[in-house]
VODRENMI-640894 format. One record per residue (C-alpha): residue in three letters; x, y, z. Coordinates in steps of 0.2 Angstrom, whole numbers, plus 5000, padded with zeros to 4 digits. Last residue first. Layout:
// residues N
ALAXYZ ...
***
This chain:
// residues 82
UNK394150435196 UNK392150485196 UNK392250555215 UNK393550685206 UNK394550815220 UNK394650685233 UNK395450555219 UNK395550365226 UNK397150275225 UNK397050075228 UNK398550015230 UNK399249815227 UNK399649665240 UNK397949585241 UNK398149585219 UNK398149395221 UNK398749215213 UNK400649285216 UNK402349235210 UNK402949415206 UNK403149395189 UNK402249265187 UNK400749355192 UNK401149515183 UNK401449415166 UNK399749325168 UNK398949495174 UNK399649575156 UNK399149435144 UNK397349425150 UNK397349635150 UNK397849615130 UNK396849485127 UNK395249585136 UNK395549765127 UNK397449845124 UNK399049805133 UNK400349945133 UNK402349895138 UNK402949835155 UNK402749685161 UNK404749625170 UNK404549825170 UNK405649975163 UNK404349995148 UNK403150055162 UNK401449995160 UNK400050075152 UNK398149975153 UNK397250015136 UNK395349995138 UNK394450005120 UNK392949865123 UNK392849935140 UNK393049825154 UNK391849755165 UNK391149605155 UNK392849565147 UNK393349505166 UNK391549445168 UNK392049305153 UNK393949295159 UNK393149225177 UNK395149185185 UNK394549185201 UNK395949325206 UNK395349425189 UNK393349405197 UNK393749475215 UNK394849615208 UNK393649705198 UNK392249665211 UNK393449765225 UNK393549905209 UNK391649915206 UNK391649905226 UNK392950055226 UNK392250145213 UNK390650195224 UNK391850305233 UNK391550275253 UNK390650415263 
***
C-alpha cells in the first residue's frame, strides 16, 4: 500500500514547479521552518511562505533547474505519518 504523504508530497511539488505561491502558502503551515546546511550554495533556516519562496529561488539557481524531478523522496516504514 502507497503512503498517503506521497500524493500530498507529488501535489507539493506539482504547485512549487508551477510557481502557484498562493497554494504554496496554502499547504504549509503557518510555522514551517525548512533547515538546510550552512555548508550549501542555500544553506541556512527559512521560516513560513517567504522564507520557503526565498529558499527554492536559491535552489533553482543554484542548480539551474525549473524542477525538483531530480530530488529524494524518503518514506519512514516504522511511522506512515512521516
Amino acid at each position: 500500500m502507497e503512503n498517503p504523504n506521497i500524493a500530498v508530497k507529488d501535489r507539493f511539488v506539482s504547485v512549487v514547479v508551477a510557481g502557484q505561491n498562493d497554494k504554496i502558502g496554502d499547504m504549509l503551515d503557518p510555522e514551517f521552518e525548512l533547515h538546510q546546511a550552512n555548508g550549501l550554495i542555500y544553506g541556512g533556516l527559512y521560516k513560513g511562505l517567504e522564507g520557503f519562496l526565498k529558499f527554492i529561488g536559491q535552489y533553482w539557481a543554484a542548480y539551474k533547474s525549473d524542477g525538483l524531478d531530480q530530488t529524494n523522496t524518503y518514506v519512514s516504514v516504522s511511522n506512515p505519518e512521516i
